[in-house]
C-alpha positions as CSV (number, residue, x, y, z in Angstrom):
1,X,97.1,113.6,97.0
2,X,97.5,112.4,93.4
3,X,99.4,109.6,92.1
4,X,102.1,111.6,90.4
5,X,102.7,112.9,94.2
6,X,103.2,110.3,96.0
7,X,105.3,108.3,93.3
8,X,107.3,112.2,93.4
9,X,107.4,112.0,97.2
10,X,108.1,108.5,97.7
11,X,111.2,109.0,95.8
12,X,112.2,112.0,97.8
13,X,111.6,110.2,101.0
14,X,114.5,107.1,99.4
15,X,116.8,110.0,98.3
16,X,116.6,111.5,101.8
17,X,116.7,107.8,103.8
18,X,119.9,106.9,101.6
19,X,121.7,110.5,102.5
20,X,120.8,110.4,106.1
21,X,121.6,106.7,106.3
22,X,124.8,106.5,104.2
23,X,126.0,109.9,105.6
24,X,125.2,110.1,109.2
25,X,124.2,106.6,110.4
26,X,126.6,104.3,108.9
27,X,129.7,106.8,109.4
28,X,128.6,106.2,113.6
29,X,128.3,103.0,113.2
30,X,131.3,102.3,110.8
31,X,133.6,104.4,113.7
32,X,132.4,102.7,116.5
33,X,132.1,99.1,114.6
34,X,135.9,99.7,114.0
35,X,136.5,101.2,117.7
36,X,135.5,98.0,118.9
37,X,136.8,95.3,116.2
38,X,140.6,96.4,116.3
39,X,139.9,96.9,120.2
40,X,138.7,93.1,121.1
41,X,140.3,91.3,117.9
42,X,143.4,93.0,117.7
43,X,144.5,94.6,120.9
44,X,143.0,91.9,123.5
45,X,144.8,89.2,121.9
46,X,148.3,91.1,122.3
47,X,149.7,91.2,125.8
48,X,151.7,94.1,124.8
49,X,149.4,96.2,123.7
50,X,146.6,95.2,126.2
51,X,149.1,96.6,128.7
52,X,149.4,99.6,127.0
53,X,145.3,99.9,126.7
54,X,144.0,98.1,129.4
55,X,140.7,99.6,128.9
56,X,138.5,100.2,125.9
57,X,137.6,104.0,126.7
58,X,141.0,104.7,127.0
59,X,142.0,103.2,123.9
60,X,138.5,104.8,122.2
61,X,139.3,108.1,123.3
62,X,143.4,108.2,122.0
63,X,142.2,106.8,119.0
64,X,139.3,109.7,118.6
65,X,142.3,112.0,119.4
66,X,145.0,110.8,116.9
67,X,142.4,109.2,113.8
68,X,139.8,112.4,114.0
69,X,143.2,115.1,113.1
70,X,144.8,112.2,110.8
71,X,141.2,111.8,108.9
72,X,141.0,115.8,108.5
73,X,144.5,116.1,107.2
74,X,144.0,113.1,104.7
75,X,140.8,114.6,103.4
76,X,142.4,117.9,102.7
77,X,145.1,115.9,101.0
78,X,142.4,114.7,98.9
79,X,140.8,118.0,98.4
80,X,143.5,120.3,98.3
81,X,147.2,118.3,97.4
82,X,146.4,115.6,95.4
83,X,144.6,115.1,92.1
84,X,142.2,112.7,93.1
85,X,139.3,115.2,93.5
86,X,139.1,117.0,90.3
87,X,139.1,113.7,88.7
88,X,136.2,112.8,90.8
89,X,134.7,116.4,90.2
90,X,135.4,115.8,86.1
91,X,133.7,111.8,86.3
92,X,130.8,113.7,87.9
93,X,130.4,116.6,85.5
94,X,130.6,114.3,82.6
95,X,127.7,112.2,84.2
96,X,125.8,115.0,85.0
97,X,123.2,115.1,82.2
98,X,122.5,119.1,83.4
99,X,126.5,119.4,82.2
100,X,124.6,119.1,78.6
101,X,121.1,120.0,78.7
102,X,119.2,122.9,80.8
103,X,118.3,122.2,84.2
104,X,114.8,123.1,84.9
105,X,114.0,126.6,86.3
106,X,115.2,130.2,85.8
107,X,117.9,129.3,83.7
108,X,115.6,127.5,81.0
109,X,112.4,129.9,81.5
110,X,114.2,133.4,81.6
111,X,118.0,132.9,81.5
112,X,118.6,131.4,78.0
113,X,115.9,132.6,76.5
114,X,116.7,136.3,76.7
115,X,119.9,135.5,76.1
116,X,118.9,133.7,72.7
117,X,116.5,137.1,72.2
118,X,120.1,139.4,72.7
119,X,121.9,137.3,70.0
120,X,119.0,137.9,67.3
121,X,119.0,141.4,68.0
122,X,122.9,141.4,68.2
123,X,122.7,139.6,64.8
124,X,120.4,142.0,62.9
125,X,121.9,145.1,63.9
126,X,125.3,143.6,62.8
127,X,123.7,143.0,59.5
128,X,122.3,145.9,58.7
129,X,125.7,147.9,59.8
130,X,127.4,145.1,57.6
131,X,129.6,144.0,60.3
132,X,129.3,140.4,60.4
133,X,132.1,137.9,58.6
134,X,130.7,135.0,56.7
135,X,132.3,132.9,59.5
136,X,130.8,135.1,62.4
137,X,127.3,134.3,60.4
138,X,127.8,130.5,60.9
139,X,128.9,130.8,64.2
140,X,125.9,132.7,64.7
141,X,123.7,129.9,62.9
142,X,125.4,127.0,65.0
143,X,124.5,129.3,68.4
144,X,121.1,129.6,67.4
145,X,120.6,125.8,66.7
146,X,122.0,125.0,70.3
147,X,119.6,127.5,71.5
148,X,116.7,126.0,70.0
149,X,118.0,122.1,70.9
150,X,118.6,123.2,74.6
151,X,115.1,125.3,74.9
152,X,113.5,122.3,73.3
153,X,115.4,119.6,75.8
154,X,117.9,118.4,73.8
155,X,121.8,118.0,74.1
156,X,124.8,119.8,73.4
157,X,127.9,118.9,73.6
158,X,129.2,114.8,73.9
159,X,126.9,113.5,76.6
160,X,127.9,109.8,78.4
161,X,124.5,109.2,77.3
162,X,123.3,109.8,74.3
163,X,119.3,110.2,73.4
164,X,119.3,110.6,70.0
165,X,115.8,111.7,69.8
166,X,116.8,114.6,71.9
167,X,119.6,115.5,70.2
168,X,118.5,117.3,67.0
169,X,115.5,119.1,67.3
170,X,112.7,118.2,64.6
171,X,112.1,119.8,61.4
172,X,108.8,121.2,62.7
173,X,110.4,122.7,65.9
174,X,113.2,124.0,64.1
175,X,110.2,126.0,62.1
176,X,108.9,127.3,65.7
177,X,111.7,128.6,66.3
């Protein structure tokens, strides 16, 4: 196993521990770490309500049945009723650096590349049919400069983070292209 490998899989194996742990172990133990807090801290030190849950199954078990409904209908107030989620979904698109660049892949090997190929041939058999505005040219010439900045791992659009060396493409790549 090389070096690169195990620095690649050590970091898969922290990504994987902090979504198993975060989702699934800590949601168990947050639950039952509630369960029992508002059961001995709260309920045990009111007569009343230690008369009305005498037991802390009992009181485990109503609480399952009332809080598990109440937490699905809050979440699809979140998802579904409220605006709270697409702000969320906006905050993560904007930090998304794939929002901006290519992700690796299909889309950057085969995808955007024919697609880059289409609007060339697009482009010279508009021109020879002289069909093409002088403002559909420049639109044409700002496509093809994305295209090469994207092919060549660069940005497009307003990124949170900017890396301006990625951001133009050099003179001599420009030439490649």
């Amino acid at each position: 196993m090389k070096l690169k490998d195990l620095g690649s899989l050590s970091w898969r194996g922290w990504f994987y521990f902090r979504m198993g742990y975060s989702t699934y172990l800590t949601f168990v133990l947050g639950y039952v770490s509630t369960l029992v807090t508002v059961y001995y801290l709260a309920i045990r030190n009111m007569p009343f309500l230690l008369d009305i849950f005498p037991k802390f199954l009992e009181f485990a078990i109503l609480g399952t049945l009332i809080g598990g409904p109440l937490a699905v209908l809050i979440g699809w107030v979140h998802l579904k009723r409220s605006s709270l989620f697409s702000s969320e979904a906006d905050v993560g698109v904007e930090a998304n650096p794939y929002s901006y660049k290519l992700p690796p892949g299909y889309t950057k090997e085969v995808v955007i590349p024919s697609a880059f190929l289409q609007l060339r041939i697009l482009q010279r058999l508009a021109e020879t049919d002289r069909l093409l505005t002088p403002s559909e040219k420049a639109e044409i010439a700002e496509l093809e400069r994305k295209f090469v900045t994207l092919l060549h791992g660069g940005y497009v659009g307003s990124p949170r983070r900017k890396l301006s060396s990625l951001r133009q493409p050099s003179s001599e790549i420009q030439k490649a292209a």
